[in-house]
Every structure is written in structure tokens, then in C-alpha cells.
PDB file of N, CA, C and O in Angstrom:
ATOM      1  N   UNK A   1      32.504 -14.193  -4.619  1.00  0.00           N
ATOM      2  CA  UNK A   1      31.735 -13.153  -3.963  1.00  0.00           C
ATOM      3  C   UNK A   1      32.702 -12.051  -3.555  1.00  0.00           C
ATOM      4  O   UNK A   1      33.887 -12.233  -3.277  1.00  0.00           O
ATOM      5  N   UNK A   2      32.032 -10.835  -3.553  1.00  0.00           N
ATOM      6  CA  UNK A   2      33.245  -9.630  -3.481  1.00  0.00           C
ATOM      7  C   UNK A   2      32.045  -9.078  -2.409  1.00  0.00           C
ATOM      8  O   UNK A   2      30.827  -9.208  -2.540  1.00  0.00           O
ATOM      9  N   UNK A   3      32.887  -8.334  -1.167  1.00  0.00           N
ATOM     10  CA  UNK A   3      31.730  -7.680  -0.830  1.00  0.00           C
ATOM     11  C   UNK A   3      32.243  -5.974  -0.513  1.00  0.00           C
ATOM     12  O   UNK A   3      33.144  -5.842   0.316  1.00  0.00           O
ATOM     13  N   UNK A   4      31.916  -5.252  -0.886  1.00  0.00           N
ATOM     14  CA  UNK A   4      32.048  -3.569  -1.049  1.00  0.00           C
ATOM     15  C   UNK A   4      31.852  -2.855   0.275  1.00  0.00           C
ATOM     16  O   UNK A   4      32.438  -1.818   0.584  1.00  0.00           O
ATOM     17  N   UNK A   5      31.092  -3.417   0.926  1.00  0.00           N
ATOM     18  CA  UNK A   5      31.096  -3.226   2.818  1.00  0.00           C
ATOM     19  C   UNK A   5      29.862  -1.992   1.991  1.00  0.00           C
ATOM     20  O   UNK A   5      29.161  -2.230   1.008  1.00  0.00           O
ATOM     21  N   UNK A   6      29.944  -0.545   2.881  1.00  0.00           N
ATOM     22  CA  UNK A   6      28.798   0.417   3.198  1.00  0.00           C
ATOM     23  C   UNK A   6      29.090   1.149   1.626  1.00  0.00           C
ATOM     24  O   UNK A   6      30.260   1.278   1.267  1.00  0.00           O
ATOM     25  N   UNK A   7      28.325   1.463   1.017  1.00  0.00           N
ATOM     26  CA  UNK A   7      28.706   2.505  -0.360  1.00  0.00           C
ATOM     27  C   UNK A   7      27.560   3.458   0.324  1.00  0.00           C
ATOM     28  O   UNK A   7      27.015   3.300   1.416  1.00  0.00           O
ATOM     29  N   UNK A   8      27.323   4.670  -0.810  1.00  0.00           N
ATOM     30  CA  UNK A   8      26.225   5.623  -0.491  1.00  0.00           C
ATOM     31  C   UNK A   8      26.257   6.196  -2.070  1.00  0.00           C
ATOM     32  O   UNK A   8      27.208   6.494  -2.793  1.00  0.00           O
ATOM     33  N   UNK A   9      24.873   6.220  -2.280  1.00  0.00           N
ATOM     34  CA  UNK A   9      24.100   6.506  -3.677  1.00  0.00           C
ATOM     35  C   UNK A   9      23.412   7.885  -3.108  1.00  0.00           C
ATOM     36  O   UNK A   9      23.160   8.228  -1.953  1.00  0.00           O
ATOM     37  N   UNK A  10      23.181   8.622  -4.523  1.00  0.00           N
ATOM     38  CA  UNK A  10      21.937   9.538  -4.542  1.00  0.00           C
ATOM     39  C   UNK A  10      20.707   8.588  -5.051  1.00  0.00           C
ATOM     40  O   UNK A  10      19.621   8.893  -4.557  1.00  0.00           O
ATOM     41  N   UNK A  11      20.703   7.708  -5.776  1.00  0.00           N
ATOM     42  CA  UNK A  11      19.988   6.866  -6.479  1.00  0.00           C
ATOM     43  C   UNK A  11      19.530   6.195  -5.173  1.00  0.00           C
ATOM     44  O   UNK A  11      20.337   5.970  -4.271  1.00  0.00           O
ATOM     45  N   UNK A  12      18.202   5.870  -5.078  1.00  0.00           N
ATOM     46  CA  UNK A  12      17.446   4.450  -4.795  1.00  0.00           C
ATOM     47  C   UNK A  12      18.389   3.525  -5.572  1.00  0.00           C
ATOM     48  O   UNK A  12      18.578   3.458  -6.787  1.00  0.00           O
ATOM     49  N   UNK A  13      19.075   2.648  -4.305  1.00  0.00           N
ATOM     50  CA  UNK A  13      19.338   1.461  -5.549  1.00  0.00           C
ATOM     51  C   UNK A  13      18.145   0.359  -5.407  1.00  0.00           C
ATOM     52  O   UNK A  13      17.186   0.550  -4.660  1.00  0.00           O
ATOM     53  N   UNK A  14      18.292  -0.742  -6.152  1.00  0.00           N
ATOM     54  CA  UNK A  14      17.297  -1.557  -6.412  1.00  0.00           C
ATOM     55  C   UNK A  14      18.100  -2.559  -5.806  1.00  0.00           C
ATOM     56  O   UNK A  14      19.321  -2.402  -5.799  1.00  0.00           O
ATOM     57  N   UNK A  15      17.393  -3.949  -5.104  1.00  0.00           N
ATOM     58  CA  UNK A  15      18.115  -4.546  -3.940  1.00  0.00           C
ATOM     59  C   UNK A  15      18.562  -6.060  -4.732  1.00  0.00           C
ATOM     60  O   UNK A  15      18.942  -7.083  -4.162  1.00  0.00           O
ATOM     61  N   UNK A  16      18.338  -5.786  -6.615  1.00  0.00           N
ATOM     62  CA  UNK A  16      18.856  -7.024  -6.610  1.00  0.00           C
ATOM     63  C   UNK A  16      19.149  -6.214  -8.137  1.00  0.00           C
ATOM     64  O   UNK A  16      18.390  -5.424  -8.699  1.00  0.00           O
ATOM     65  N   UNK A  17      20.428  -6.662  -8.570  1.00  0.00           N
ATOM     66  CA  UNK A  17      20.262  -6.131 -10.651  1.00  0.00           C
ATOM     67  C   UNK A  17      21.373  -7.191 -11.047  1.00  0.00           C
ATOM     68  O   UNK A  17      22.349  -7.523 -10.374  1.00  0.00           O
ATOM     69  N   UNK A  18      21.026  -7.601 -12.187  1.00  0.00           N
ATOM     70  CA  UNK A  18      21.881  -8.987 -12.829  1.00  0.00           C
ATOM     71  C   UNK A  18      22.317  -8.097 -14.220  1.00  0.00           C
ATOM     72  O   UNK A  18      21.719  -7.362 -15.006  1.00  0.00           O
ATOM     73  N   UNK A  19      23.749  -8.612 -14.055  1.00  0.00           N
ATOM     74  CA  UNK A  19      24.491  -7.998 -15.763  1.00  0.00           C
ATOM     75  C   UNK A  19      24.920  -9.551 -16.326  1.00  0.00           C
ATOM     76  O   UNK A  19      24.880 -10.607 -15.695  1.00  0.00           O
ATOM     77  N   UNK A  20      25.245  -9.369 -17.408  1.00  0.00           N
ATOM     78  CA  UNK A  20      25.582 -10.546 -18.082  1.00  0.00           C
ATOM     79  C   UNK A  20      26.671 -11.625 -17.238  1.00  0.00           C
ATOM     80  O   UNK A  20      26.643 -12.843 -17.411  1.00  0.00           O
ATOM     81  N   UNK A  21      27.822 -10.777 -16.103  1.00  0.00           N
ATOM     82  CA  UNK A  21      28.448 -11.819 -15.566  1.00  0.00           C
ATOM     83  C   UNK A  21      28.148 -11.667 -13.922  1.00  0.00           C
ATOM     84  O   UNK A  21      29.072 -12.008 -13.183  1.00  0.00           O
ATOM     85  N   UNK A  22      27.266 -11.317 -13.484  1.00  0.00           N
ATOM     86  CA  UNK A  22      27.638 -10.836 -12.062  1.00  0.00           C
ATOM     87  C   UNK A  22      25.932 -10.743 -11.686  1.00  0.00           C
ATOM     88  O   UNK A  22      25.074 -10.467 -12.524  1.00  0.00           O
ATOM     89  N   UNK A  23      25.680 -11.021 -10.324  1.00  0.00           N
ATOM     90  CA  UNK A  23      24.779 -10.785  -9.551  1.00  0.00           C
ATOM     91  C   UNK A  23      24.817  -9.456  -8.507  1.00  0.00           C
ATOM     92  O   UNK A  23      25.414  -9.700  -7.458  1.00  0.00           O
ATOM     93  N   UNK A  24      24.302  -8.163  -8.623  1.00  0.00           N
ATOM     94  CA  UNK A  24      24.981  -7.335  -7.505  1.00  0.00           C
ATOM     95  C   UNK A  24      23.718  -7.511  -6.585  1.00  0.00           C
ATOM     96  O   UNK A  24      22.629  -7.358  -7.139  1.00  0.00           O
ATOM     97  N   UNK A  25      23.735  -7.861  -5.047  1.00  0.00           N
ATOM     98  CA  UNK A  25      22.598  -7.322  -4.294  1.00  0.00           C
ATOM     99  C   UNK A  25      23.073  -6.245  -3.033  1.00  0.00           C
ATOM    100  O   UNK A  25      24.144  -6.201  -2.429  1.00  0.00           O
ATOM    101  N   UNK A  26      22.087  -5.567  -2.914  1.00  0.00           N
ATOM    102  CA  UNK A  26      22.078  -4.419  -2.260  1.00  0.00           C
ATOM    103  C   UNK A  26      20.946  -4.476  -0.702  1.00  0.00           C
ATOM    104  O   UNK A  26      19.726  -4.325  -0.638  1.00  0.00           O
ATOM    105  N   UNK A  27      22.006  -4.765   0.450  1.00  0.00           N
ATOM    106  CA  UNK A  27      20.845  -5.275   1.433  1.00  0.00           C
ATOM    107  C   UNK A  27      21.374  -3.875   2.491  1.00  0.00           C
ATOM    108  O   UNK A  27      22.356  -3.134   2.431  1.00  0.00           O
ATOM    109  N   UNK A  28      20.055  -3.966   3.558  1.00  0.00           N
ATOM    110  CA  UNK A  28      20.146  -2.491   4.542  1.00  0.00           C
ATOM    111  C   UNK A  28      20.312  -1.591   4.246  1.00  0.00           C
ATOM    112  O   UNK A  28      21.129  -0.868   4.817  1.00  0.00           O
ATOM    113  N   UNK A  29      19.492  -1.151   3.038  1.00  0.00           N
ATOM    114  CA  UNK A  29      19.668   0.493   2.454  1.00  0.00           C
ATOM    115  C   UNK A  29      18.532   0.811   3.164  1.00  0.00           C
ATOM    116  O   UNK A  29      17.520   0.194   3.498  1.00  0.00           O
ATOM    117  N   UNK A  30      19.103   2.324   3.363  1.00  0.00           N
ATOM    118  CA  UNK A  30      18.711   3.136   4.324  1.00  0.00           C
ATOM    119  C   UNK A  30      19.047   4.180   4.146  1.00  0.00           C
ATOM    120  O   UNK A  30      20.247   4.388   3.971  1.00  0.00           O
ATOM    121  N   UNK A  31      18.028   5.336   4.120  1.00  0.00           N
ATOM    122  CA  UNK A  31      17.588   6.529   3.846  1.00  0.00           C
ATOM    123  C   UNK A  31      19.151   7.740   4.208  1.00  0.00           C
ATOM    124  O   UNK A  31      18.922   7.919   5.404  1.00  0.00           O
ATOM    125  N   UNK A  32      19.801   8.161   4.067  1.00  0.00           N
ATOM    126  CA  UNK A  32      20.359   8.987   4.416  1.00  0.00           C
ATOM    127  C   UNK A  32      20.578  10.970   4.335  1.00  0.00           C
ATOM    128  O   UNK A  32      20.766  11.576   3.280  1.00  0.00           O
ATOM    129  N   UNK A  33      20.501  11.503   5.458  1.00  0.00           N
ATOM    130  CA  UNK A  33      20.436  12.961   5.585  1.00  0.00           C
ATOM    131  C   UNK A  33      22.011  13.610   6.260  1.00  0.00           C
ATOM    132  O   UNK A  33      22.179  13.650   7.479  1.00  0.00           O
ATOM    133  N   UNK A  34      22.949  14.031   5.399  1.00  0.00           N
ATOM    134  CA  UNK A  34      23.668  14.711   6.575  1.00  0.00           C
ATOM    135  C   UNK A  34      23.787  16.101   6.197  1.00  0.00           C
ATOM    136  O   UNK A  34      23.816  16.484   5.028  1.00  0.00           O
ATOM    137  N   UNK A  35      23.872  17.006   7.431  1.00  0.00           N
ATOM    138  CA  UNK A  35      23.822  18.825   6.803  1.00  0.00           C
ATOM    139  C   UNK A  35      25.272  18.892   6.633  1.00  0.00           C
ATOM    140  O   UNK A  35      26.241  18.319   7.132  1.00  0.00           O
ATOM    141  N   UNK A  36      25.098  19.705   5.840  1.00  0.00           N
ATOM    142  CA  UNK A  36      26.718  20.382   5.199  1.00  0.00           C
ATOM    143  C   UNK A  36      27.401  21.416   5.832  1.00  0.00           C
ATOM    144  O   UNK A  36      26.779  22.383   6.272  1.00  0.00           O
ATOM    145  N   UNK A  37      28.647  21.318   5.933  1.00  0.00           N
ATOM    146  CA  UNK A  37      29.046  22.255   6.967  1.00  0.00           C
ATOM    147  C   UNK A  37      30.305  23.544   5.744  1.00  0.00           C
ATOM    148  O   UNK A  37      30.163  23.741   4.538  1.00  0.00           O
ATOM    149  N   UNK A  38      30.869  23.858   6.228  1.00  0.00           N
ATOM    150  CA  UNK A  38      31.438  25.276   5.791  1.00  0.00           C
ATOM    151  C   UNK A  38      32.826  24.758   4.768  1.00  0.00           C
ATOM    152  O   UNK A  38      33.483  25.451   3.991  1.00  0.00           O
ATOM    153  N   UNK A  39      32.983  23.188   5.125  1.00  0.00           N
ATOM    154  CA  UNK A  39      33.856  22.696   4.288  1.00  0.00           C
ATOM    155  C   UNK A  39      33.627  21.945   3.228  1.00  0.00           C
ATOM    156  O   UNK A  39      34.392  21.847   2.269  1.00  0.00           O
ATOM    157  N   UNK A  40      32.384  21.290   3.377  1.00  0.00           N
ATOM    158  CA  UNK A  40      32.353  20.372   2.522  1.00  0.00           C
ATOM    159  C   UNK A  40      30.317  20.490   2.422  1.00  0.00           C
ATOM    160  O   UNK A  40      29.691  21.114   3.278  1.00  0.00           O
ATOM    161  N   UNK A  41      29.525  19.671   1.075  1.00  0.00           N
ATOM    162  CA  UNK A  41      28.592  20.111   1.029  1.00  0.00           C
ATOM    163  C   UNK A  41      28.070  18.964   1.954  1.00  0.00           C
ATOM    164  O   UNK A  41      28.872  18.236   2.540  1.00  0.00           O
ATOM    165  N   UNK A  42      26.441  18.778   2.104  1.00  0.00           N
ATOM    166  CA  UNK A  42      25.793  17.842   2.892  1.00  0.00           C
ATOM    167  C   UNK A  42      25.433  16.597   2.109  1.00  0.00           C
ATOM    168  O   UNK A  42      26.050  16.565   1.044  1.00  0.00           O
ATOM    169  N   UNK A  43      24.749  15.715   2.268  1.00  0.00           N
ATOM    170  CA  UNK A  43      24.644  14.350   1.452  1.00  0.00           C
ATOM    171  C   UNK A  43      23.407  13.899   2.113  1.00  0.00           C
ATOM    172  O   UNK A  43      23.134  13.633   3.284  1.00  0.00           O
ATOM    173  N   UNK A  44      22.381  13.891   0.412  1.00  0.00           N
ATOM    174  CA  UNK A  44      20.766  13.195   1.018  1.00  0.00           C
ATOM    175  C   UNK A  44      20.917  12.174   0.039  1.00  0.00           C
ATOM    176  O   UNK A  44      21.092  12.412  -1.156  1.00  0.00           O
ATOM    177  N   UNK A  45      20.847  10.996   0.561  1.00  0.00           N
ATOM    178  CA  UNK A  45      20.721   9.674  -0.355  1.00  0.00           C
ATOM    179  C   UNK A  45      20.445   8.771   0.287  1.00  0.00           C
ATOM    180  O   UNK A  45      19.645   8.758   1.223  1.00  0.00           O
ATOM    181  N   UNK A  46      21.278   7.609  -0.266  1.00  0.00           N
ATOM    182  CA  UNK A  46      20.951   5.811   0.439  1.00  0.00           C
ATOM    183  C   UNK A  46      22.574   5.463   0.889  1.00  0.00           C
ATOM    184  O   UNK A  46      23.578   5.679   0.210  1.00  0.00           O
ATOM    185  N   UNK A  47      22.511   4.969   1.995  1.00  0.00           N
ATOM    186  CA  UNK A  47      23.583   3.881   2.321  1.00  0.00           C
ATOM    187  C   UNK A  47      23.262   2.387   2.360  1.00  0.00           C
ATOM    188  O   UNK A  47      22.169   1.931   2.696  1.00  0.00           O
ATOM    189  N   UNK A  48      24.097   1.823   2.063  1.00  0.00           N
ATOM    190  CA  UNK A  48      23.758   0.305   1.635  1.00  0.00           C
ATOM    191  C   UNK A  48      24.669  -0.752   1.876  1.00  0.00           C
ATOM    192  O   UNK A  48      25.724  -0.309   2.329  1.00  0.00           O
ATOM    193  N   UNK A  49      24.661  -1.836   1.761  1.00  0.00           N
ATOM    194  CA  UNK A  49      25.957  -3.073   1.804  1.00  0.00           C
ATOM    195  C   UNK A  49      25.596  -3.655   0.683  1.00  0.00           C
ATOM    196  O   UNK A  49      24.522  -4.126   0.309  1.00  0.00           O
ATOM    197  N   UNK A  50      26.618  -3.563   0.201  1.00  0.00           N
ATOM    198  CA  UNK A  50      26.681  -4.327  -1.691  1.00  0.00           C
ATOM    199  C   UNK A  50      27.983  -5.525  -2.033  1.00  0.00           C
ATOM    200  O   UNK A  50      29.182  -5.528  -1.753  1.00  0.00           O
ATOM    201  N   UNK A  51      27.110  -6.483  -2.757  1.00  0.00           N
ATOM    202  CA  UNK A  51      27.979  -7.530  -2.766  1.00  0.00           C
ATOM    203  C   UNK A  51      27.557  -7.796  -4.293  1.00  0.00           C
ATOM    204  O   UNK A  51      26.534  -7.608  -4.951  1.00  0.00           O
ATOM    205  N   UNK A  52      28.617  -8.233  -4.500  1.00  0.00           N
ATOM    206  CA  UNK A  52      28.683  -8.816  -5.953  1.00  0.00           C
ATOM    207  C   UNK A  52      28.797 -10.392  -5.781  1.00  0.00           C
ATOM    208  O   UNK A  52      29.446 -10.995  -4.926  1.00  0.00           O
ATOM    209  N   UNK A  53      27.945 -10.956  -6.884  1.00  0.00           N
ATOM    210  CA  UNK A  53      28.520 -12.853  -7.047  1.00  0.00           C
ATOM    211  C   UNK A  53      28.340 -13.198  -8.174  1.00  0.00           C
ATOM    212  O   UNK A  53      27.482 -12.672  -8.883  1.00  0.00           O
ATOM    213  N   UNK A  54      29.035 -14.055  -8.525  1.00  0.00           N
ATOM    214  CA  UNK A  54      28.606 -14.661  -9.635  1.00  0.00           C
ATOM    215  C   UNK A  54      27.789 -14.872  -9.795  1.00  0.00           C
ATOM    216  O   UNK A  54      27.055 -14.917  -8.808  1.00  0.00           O
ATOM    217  N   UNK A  55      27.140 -15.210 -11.251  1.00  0.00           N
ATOM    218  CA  UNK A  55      26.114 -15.646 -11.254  1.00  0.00           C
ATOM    219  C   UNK A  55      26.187 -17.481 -10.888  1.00  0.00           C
ATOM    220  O   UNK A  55      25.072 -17.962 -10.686  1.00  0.00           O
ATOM    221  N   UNK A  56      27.214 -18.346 -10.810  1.00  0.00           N
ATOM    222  CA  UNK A  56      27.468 -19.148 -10.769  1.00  0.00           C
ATOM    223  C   UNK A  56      27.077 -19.728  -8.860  1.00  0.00           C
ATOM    224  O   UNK A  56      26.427 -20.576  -8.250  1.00  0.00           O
ATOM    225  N   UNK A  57      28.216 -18.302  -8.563  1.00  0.00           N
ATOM    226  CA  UNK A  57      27.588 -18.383  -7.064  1.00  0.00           C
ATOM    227  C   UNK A  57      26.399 -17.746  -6.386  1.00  0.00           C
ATOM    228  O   UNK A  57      26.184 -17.729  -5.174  1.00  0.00           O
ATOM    229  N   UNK A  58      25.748 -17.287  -7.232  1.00  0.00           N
ATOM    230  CA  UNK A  58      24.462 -17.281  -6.777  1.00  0.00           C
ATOM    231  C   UNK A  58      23.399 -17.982  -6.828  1.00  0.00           C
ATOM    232  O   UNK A  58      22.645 -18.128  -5.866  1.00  0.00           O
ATOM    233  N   UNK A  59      23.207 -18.558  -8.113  1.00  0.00           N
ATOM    234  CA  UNK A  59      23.058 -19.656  -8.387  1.00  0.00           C
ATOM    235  C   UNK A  59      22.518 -20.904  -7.218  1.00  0.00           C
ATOM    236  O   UNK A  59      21.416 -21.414  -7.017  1.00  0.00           O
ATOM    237  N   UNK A  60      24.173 -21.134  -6.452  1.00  0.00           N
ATOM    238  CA  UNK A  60      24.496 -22.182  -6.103  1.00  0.00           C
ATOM    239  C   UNK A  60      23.905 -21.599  -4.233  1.00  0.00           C
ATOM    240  O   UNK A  60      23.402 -22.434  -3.481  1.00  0.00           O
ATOM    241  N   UNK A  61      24.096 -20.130  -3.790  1.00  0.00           N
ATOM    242  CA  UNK A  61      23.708 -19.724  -2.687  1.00  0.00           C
ATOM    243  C   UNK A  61      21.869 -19.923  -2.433  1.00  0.00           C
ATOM    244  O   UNK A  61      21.334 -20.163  -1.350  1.00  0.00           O
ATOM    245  N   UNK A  62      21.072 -19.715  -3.954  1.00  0.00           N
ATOM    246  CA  UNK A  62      19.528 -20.208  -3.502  1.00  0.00           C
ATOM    247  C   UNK A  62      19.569 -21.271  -3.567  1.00  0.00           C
ATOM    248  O   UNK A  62      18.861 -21.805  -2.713  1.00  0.00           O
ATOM    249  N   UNK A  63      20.365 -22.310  -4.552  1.00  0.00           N
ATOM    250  CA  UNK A  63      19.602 -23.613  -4.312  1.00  0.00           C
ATOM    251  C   UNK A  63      20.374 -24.221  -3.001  1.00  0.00           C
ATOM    252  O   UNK A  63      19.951 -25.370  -2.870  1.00  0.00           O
ATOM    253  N   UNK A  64      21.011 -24.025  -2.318  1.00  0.00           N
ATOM    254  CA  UNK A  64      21.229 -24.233  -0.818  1.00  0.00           C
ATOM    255  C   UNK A  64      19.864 -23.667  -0.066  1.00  0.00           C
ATOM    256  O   UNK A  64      19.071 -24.429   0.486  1.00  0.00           O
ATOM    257  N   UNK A  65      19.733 -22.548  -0.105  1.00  0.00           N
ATOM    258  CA  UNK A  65      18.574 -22.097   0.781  1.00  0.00           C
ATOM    259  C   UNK A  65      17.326 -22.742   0.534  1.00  0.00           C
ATOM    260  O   UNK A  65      16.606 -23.096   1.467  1.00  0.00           O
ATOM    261  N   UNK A  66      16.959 -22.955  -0.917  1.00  0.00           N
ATOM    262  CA  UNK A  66      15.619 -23.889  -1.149  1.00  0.00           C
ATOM    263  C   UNK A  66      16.179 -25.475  -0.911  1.00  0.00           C
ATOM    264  O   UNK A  66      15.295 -26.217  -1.341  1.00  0.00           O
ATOM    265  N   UNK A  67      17.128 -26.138  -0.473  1.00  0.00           N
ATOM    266  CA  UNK A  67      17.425 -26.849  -0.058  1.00  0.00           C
ATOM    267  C   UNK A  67      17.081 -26.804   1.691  1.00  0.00           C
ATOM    268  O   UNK A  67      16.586 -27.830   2.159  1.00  0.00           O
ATOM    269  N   UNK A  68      17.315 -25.754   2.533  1.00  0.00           N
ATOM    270  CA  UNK A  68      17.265 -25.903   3.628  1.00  0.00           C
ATOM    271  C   UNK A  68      16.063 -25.636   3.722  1.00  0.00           C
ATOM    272  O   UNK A  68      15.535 -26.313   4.604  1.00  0.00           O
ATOM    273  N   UNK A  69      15.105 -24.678   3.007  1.00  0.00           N
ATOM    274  CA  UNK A  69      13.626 -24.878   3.169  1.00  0.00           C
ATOM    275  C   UNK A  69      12.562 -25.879   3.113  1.00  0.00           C
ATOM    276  O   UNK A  69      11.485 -25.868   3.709  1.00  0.00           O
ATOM    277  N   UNK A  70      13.132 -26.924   2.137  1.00  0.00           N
ATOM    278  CA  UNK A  70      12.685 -27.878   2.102  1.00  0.00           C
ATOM    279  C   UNK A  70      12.887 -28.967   2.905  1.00  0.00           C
ATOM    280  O   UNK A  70      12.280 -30.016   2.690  1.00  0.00           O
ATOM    281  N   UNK A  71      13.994 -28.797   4.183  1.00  0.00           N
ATOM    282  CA  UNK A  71      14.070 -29.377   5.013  1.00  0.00           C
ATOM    283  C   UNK A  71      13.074 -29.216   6.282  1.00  0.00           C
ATOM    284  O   UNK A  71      12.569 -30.174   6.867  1.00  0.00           O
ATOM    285  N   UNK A  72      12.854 -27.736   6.644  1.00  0.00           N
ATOM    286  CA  UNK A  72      12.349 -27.175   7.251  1.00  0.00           C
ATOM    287  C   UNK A  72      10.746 -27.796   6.797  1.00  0.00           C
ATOM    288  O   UNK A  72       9.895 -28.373   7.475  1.00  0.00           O
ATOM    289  N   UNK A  73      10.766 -27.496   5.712  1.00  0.00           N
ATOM    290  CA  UNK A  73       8.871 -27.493   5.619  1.00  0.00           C
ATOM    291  C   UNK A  73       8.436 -29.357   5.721  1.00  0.00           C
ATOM    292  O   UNK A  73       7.248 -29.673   5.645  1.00  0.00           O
ATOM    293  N   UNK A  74       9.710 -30.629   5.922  1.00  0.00           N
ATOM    294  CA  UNK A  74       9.274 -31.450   5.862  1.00  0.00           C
ATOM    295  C   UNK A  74       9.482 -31.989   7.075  1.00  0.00           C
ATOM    296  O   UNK A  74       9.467 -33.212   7.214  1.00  0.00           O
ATOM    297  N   UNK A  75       9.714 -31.101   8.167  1.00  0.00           N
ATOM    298  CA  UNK A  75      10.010 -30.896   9.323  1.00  0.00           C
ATOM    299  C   UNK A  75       8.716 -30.753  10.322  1.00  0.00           C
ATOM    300  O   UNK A  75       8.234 -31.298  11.314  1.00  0.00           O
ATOM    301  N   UNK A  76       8.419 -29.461   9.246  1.00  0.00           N
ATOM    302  CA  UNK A  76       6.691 -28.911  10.263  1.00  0.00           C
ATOM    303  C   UNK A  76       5.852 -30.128   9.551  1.00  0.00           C
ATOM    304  O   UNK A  76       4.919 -30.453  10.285  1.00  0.00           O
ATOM    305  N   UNK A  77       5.889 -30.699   8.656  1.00  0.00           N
ATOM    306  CA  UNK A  77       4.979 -31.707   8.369  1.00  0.00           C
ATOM    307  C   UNK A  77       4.822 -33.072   8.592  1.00  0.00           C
ATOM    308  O   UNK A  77       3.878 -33.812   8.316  1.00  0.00           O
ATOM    309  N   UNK A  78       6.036 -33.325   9.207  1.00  0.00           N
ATOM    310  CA  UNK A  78       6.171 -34.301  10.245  1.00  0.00           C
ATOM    311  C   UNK A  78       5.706 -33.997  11.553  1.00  0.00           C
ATOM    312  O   UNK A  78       5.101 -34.911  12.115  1.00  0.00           O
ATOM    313  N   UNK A  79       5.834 -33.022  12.116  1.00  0.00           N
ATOM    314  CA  UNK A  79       5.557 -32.811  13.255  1.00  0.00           C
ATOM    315  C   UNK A  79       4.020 -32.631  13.388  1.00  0.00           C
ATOM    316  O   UNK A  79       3.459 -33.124  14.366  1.00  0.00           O
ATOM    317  N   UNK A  80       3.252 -31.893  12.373  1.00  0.00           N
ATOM    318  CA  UNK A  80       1.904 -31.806  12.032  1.00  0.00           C
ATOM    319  C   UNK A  80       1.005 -33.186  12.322  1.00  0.00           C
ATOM    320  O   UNK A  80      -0.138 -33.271  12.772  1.00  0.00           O
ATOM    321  N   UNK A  81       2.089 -34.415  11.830  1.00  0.00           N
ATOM    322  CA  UNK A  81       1.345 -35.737  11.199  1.00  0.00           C
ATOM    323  C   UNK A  81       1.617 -35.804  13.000  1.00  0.00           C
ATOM    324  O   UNK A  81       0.632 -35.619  13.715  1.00  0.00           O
ATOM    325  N   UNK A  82       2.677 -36.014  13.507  1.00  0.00           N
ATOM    326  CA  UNK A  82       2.208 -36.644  14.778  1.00  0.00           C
ATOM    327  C   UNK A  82       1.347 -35.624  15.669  1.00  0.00           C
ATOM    328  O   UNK A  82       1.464 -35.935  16.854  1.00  0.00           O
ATOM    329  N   UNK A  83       0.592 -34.602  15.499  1.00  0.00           N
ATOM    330  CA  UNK A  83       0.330 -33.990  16.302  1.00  0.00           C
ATOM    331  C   UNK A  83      -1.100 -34.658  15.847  1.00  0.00           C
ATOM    332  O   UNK A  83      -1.803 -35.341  16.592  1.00  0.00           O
ATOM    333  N   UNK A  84      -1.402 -34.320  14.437  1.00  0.00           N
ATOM    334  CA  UNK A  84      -2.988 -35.669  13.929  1.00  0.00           C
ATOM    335  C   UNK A  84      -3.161 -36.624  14.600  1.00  0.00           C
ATOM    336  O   UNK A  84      -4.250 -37.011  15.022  1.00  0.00           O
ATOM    337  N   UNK A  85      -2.104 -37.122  14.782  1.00  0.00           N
ATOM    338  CA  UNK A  85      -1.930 -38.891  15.126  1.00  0.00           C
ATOM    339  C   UNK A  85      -2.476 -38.358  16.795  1.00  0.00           C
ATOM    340  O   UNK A  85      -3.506 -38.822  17.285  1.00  0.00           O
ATOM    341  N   UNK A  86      -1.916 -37.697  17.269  1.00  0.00           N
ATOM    342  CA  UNK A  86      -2.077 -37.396  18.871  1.00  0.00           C
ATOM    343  C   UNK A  86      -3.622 -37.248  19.428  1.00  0.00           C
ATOM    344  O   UNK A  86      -3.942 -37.574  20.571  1.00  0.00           O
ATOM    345  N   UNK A  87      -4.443 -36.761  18.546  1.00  0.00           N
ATOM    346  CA  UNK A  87      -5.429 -36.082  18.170  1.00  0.00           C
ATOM    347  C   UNK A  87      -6.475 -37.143  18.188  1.00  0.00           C
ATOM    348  O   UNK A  87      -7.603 -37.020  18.666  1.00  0.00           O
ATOM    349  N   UNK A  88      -5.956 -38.237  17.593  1.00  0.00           N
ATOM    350  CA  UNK A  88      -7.443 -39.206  16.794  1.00  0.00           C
ATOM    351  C   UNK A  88      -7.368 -39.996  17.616  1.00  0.00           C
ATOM    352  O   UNK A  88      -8.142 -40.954  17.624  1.00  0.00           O
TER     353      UNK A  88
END
């Protein structure tokens, strides 16, 4: 994983794009306006935080997360069953 910290586009970027070796995602983009002053021009675009991963490690970063979801959801469904049980 590489991470690029704040970049700034004229482009909308798109918050996820896959190339043959790399995963780039693009999270907290946000609209940007600054006026231009007598030195330099102004800048209307996107600022963003961009990270690159493998595809190997990306990969491996959802099936952790659908791993912890599936902890979670067998969590509320335990807790569901004794709340039935409480019930009847």
C-alpha cells in the first residue's frame, strides 16, 4: 500500500479505478475553490486522499472486512434469538 496523502485534480476523480497491477482508491474528495491572486492563477477542482494497493492487498483488505461483517451479523443474530427466547 502506498499512500499519496492530499493530491488535487481538475477531474472528478472516481473513488475506486483498477489497472492491471494496482488498486487506486480515492476517499474525502471534496469540491475545491481558491481565487487567484496577482502571482499565481486560482484553482477550481477536487482534493482527495489517494492510495494505491495491490491488487493482492486489496484483495486481502475486503476479505478481512467481510470477515468482520460476518462476525458482526452473527452477533445481532444471536442476540435477536435470545431476545425471541425472552419473549415466548
Amino acid at each position: 500500500m502506498k499512500e499519496y496523502g492530499k493530491v488535487r485534480s481538475t477531474k472528478q476523480p472516481e473513488q475506486k479505478v483498477i489497472d492491471d497491477y494496482s488498486v487506486w482508491v480515492a476517499a474525502n474528495i471534496t469540491p475545491v475553490t481558491e481565487a487567484g491572486t496577482d502571482e499565481q492563477p486560482g484553482f477550481t477542482g477536487y482534493e482527495y486522499d489517494l492510495t494505491q494497493y495491490t491488487k493482492d492487498e486489496y484483495i486481502k483488505m475486503i476479505d478481512d472486512r467481510n470477515a468482520s461483517l460476518e462476525d458482526q451479523m452473527t452477533q445481532a443474530q444471536e442476540a435477536m434469538c435470545e431476545i425471541y427466547e425472552m419473549m415466548a
